[in-house]
C-alpha positions as CSV (number, residue, x, y, z in Angstrom):
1,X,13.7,313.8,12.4
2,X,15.3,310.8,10.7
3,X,15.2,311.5,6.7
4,X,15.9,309.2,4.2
5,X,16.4,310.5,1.2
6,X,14.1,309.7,-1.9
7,X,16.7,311.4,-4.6
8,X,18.1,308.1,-6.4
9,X,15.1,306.5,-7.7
10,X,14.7,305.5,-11.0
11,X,11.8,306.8,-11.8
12,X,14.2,309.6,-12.6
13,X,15.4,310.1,-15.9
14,X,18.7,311.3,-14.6
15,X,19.2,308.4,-12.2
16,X,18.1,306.2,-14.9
17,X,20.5,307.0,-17.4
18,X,23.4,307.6,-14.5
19,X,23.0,303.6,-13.5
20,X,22.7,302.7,-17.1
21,X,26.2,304.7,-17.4
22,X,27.8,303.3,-14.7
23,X,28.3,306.7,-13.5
24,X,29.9,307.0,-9.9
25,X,30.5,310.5,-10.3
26,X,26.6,311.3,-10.4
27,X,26.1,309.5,-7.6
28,X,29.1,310.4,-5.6
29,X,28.2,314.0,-5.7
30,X,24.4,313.5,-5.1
31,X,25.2,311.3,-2.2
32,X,27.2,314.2,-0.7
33,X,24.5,317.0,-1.1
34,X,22.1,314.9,0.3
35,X,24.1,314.0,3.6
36,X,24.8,317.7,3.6
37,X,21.2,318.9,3.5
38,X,20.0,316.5,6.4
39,X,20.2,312.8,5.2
40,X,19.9,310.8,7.8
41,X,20.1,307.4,5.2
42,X,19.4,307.0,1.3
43,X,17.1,305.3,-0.2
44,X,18.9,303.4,-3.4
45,X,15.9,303.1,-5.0
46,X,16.5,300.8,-8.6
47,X,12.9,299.4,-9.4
48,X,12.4,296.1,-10.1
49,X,15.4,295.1,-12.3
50,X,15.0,291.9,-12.7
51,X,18.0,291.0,-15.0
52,X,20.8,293.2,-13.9
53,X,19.3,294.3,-10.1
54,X,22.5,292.0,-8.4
55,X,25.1,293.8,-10.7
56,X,23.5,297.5,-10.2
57,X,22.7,297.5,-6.2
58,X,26.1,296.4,-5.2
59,X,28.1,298.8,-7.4
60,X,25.5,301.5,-6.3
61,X,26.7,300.7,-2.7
62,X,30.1,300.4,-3.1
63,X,30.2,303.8,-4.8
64,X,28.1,306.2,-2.1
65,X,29.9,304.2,0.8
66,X,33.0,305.7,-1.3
67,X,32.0,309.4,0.3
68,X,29.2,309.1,2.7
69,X,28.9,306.8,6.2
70,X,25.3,306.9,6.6
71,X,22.7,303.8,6.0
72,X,21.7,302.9,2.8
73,X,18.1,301.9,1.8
74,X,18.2,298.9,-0.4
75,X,14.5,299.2,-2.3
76,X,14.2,296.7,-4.7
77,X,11.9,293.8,-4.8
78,X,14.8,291.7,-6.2
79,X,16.1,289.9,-3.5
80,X,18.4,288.3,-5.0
81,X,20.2,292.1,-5.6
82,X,19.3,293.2,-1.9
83,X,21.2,290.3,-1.1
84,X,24.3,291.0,-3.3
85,X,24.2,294.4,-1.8
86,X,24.1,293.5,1.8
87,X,27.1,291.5,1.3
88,X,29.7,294.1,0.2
89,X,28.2,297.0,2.7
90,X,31.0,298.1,4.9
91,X,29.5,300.7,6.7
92,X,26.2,301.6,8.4
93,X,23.5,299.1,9.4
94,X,21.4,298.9,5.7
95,X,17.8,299.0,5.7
96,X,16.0,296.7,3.7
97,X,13.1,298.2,1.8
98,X,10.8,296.6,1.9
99,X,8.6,293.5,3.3
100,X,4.3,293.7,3.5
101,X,1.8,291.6,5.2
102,X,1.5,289.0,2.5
103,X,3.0,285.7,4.0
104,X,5.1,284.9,0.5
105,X,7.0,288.3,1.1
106,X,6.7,287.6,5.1
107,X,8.1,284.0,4.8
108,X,11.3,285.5,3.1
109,X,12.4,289.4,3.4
110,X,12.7,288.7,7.5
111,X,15.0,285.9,7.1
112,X,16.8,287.9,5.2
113,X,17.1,291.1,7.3
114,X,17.9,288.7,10.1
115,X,21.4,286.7,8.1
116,X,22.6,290.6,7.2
117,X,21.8,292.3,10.4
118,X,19.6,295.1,9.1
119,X,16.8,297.6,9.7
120,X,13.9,296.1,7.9
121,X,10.8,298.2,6.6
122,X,7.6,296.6,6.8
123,X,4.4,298.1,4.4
124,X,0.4,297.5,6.2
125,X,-0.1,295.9,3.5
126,X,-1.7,292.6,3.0
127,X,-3.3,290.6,0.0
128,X,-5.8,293.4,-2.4
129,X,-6.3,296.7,-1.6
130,X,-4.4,298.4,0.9
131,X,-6.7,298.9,3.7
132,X,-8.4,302.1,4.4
133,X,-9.0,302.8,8.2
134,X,-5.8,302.8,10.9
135,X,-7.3,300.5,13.3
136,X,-7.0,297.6,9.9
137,X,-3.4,298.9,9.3
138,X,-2.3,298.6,13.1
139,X,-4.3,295.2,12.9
140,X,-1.6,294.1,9.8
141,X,0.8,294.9,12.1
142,X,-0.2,293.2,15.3
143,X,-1.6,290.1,13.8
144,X,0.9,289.4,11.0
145,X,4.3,291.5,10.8
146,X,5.1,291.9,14.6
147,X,4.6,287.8,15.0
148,X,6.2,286.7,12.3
149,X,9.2,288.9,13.5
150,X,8.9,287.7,16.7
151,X,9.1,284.1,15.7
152,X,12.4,284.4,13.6
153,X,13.8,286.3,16.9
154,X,14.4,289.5,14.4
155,X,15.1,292.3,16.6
156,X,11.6,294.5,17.2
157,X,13.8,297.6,17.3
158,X,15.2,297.4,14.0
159,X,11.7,296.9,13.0
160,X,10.3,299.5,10.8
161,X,6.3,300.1,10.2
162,X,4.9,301.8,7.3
163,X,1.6,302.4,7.3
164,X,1.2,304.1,4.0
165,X,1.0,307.7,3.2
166,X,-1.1,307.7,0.0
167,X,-1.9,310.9,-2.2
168,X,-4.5,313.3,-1.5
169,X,-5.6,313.4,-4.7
170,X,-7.7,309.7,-5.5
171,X,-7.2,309.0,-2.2
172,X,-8.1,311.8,0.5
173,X,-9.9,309.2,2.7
174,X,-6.4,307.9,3.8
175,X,-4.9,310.8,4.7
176,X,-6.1,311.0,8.2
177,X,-6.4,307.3,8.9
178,X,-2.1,307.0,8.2
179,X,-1.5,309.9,10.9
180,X,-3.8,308.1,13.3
181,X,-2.2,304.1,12.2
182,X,1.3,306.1,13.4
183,X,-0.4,307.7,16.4
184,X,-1.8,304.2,17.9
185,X,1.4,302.5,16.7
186,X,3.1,304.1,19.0
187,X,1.2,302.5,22.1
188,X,0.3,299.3,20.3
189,X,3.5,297.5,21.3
190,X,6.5,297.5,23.7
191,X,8.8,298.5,22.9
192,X,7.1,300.4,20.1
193,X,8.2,299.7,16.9
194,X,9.8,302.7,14.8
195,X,7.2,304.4,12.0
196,X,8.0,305.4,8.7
197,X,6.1,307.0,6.2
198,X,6.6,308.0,2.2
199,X,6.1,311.4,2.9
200,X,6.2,312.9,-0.8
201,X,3.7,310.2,-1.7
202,X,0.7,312.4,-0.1
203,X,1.2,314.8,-3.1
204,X,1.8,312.4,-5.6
205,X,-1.1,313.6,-9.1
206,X,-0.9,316.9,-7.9
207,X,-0.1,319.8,-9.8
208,X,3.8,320.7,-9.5
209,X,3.5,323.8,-7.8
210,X,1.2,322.8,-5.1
211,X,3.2,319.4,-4.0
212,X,5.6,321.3,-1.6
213,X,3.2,323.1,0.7
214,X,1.2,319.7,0.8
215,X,4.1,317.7,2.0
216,X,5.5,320.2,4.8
217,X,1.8,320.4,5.9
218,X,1.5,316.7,6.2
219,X,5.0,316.2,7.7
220,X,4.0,318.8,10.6
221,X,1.2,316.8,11.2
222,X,2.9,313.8,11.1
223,X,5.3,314.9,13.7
224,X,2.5,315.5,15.9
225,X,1.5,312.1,15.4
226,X,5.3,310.7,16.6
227,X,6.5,309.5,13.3
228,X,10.2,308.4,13.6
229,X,11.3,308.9,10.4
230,X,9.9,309.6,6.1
231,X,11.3,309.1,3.3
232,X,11.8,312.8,1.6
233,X,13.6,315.4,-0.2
234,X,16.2,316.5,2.0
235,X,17.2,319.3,-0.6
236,X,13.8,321.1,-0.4
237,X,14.8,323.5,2.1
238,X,11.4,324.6,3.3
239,X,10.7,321.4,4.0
240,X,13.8,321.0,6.2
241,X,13.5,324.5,7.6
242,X,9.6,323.4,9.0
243,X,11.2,320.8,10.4
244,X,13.7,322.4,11.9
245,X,11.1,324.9,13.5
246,X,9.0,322.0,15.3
247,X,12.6,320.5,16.2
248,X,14.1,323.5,18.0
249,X,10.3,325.0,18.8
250,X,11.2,328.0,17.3
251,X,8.3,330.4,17.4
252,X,10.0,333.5,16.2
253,X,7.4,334.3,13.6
254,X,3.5,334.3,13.0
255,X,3.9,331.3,10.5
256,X,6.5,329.6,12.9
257,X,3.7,329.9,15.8
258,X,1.4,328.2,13.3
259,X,3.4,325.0,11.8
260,X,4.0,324.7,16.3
261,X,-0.1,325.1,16.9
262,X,-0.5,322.5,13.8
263,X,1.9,319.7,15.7
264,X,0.6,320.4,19.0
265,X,-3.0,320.2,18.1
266,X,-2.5,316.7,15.9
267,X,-0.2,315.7,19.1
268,X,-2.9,316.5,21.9
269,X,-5.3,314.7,19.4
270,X,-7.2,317.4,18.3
271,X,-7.7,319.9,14.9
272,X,-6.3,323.1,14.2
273,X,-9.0,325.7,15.1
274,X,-10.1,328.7,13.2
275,X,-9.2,331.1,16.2
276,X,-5.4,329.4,15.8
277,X,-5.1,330.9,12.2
278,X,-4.4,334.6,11.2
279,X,-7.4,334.8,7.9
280,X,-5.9,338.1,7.0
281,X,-2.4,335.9,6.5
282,X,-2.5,334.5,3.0
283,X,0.1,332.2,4.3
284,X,-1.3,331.0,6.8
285,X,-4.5,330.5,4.8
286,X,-3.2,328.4,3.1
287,X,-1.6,326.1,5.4
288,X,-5.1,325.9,7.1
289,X,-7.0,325.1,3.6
290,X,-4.4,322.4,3.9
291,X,-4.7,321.0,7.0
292,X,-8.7,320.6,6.0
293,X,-7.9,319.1,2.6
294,X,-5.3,316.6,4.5
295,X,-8.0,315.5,7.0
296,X,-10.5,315.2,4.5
297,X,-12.8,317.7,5.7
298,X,-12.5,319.7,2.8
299,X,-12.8,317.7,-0.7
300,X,-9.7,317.7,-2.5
301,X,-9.4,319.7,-5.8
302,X,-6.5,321.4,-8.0
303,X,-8.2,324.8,-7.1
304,X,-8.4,324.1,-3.5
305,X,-6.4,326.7,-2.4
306,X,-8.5,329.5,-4.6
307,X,-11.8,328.5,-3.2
């Protein structure tokens, strides 16, 4: 699995006084333990920063390419600093993140993805709301992103699909309908165009505690689905190691056999079954309250897991 990693965003106090420092240090070292962990690429993350976004992005760049070789994520909607920062990258093929189905962002992220060569990520998202069911998601794709990429001769494989992992909690309906926008994704173009989700994003309102078991759950079942790659916590170890168990099929223990019943159900396009579940396992119990709060058969609630 191909993991970006979420860690430098700065929504996070730490990252948020590190960029305001100018500290390289922080970064440098963060950089490293994510790459160690499992990074595949990092996500540089620096909001909106509409003053100062062409002085920070660049410098950010120029410091983790300092100690790491893999991709960097350049999320900002200042373009002007995505710019800046694809001009002194040295390294790995950036990703720009990102572009949606609006045709202002449509007329301009592509072009420039295309003059810097990169990966580009691309939101189902149009004008309003975000759109509910897969099939209007896949539709975004097929009738708006795909073309427009197509017409500026942008590589489809360095194209990117997000179809929006949203949180469980406000927003259960969507759950489902994103693992299914990644499943038909997959056949709704060819070559396919890679997926990408958010993962944490599923867990997003929800209590602390509960957010890790919702996003392994969810990243299982995306699997199933044929996701290519989220954007995630590489340093949450269980998250890696139920990765790593779908990965290498490793079926060495009852919860093991579970997490590979999970992906193999969502990837023969069915549900996890009662009969697949050991009730008299409170660990397995909870992965299959889960599963049913994840595909919104079971209404979502902090206490779900007590009921």
């Amino acid at each position: 699995m191909y993991i970006i990693a979420e860690n430098i965003h700065i929504i996070s106090p730490k990252v948020k006084q590190a960029i305001a420092e100018r500290d390289a240090k922080f970064f440098q070292d963060l950089a490293v333990r994510l790459v160690d962990a499992g990074a595949s690429a990092i996500d540089l993350n620096i909001g909106p920063q509409k003053k100062a976004g062409h002085e920070i992005l660049p410098w950010l760049v120029e410091t983790i390419e300092q100690v790491v070789d893999v991709p960097l994520s350049l999320d900002t909607k200042n373009l002007a600093a995505i710019e800046a920062a694809c001009e002194v990258v040295t390294k790995a093929q950036p990703i720009i993140n990102s572009t949606d189905a609006r045709p202002e962002s449509l007329e301009r992220v592509p072009l420039i993805a295309k003059k810097y060569n990169t990966k580009l990520i691309a939101l189902t998202m149009g004008e309003g709301m975000i759109p509910v069911s897969a099939d209007e998601r896949v539709s975004l794709a097929l009738e708006r992103i795909i073309p427009r990429i197509l017409e500026i001769d942008f590589p489809i494989t360095d194209l990117i699909i997000d179809p929006l992992v949203l949180t469980v909690s406000g927003c259960q309906e969507y759950c489902p309908e994103c693992i299914e926008a990644v499943r038909t994704l997959k056949y709704a173009w060819d070559p396919p165009p890679l997926t990408e989700g958010g993962l944490s994003n599923v867990s997003n309102g929800v209590p602390r505690e509960m957010r890790p078991l919702l996003n392994r759950v969810y990243m299982v079942m995306l699997m199933g689905a044929g996701i290519d790659m989220v954007i995630a916590d590489p340093l949450d170890k269980d998250l890696m190691e139920w990765i790593r168990v779908v990965e290498e099929r490793d079926d060495s223990t009852p919860l093991n056999r579970l997490i590979l019943k999970l992906h193999d159900r969502v990837a023969a396009m069915e549900e996890l079954q009662p009969e697949d579940v050991d009730m008299s396992d409170p660990e397995q119990v909870a992965v299959w309250k889960t599963v049913q709060v994840l595909l919104n058969k079971v209404i979502y609630t902090d206490a779900y897991l007590k009921l």
